[in-house]
C-alpha positions as CSV (number, residue, x, y, z in Angstrom):
1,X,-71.6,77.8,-88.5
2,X,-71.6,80.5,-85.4
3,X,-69.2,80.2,-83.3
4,X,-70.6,79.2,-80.0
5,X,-69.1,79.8,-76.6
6,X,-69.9,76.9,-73.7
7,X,-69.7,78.6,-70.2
8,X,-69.8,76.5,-67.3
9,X,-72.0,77.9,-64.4
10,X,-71.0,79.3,-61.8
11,X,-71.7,76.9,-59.3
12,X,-69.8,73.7,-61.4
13,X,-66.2,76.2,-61.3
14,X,-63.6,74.5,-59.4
15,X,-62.9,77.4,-57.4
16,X,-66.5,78.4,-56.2
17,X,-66.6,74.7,-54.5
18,X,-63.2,75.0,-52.5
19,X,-64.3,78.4,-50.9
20,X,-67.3,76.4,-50.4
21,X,-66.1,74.0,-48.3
22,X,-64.1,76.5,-46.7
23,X,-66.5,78.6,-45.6
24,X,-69.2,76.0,-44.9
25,X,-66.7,74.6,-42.4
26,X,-66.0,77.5,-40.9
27,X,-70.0,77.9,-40.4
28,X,-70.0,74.5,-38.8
29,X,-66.6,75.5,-36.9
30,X,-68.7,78.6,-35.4
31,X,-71.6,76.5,-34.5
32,X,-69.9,73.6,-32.6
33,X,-68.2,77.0,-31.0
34,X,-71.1,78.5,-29.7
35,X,-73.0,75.4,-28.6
36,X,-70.5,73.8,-27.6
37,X,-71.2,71.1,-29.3
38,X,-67.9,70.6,-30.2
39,X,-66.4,66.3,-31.0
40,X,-64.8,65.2,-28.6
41,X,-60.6,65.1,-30.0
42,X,-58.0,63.0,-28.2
43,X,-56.1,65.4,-25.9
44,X,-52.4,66.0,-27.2
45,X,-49.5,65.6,-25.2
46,X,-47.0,67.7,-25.1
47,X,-44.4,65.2,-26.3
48,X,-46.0,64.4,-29.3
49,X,-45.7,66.2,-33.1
50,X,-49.1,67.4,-32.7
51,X,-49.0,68.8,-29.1
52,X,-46.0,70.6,-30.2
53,X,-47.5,72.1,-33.0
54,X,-50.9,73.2,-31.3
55,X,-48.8,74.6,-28.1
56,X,-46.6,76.5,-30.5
57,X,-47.0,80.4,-30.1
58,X,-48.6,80.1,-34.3
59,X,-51.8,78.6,-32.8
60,X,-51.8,80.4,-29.2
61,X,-51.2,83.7,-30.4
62,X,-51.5,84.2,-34.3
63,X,-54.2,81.4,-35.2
64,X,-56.4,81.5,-32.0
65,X,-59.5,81.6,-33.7
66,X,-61.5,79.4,-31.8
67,X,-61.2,78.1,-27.5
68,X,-60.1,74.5,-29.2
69,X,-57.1,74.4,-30.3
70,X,-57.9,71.7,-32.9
71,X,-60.3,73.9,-34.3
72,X,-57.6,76.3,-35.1
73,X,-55.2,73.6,-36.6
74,X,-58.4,72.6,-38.8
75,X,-58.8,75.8,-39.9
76,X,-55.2,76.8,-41.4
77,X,-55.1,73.5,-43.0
78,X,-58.7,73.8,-44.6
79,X,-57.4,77.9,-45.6
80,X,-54.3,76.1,-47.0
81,X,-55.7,73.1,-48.9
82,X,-59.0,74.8,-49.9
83,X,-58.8,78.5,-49.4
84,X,-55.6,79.2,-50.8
85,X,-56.3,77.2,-54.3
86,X,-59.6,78.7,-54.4
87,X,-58.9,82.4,-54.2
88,X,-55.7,81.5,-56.8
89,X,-58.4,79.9,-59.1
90,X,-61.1,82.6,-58.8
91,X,-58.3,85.1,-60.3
92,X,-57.3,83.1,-62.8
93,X,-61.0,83.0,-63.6
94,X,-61.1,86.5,-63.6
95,X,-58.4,87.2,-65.6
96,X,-59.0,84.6,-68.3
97,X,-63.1,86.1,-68.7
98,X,-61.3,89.9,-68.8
99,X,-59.0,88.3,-72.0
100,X,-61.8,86.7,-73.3
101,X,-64.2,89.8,-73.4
């Protein structure tokens, strides 16, 4: 019997879907941006975990992607939660199809 290969498109990879989301947040990120249609967060005090961490100079001077600073803390966690294992996945992917050939 011929030995037959089952490749999984390229749209079902686990990979291609978390740079997905990714980017089509970022696309929604850039929209709310420039509209200005942006939701309507509770502020953050100073006092609390959150103020501290969107006042600290990581997301006023490194991560200032965006005018909202929630935006920017969005944006680092979606990079590391969906980014990160994305990019990791795509070059295993790449490496495992190089192997393969």
């Amino acid at each position: 019997m011929a030995n037959k290969k089952s490749s999984v498109s390229f749209l079902k990879k686990a990979w291609v879907s978390s740079v997905g989301v990714f980017v089509l947040s970022q696309i929604v990120f850039i929209i709310f941006e420039k509209t200005g249609w942006t939701p309507n967060y509770k502020e953050f005090d100073s006092g609390t975990l959150f103020g501290k961490i969107l006042e600290s100079p990581i997301f006023t001077d490194w991560f200032a992607f965006y005018e909202k600073p929630h935006m920017n803390l969005l944006t680092v966690f979606f990079a590391i939660f969906f980014l990160i294992p994305g990019i990791i996945g795509a070059i295993k992917s790449a490496f495992v199809a190089e192997k393969a050939s």
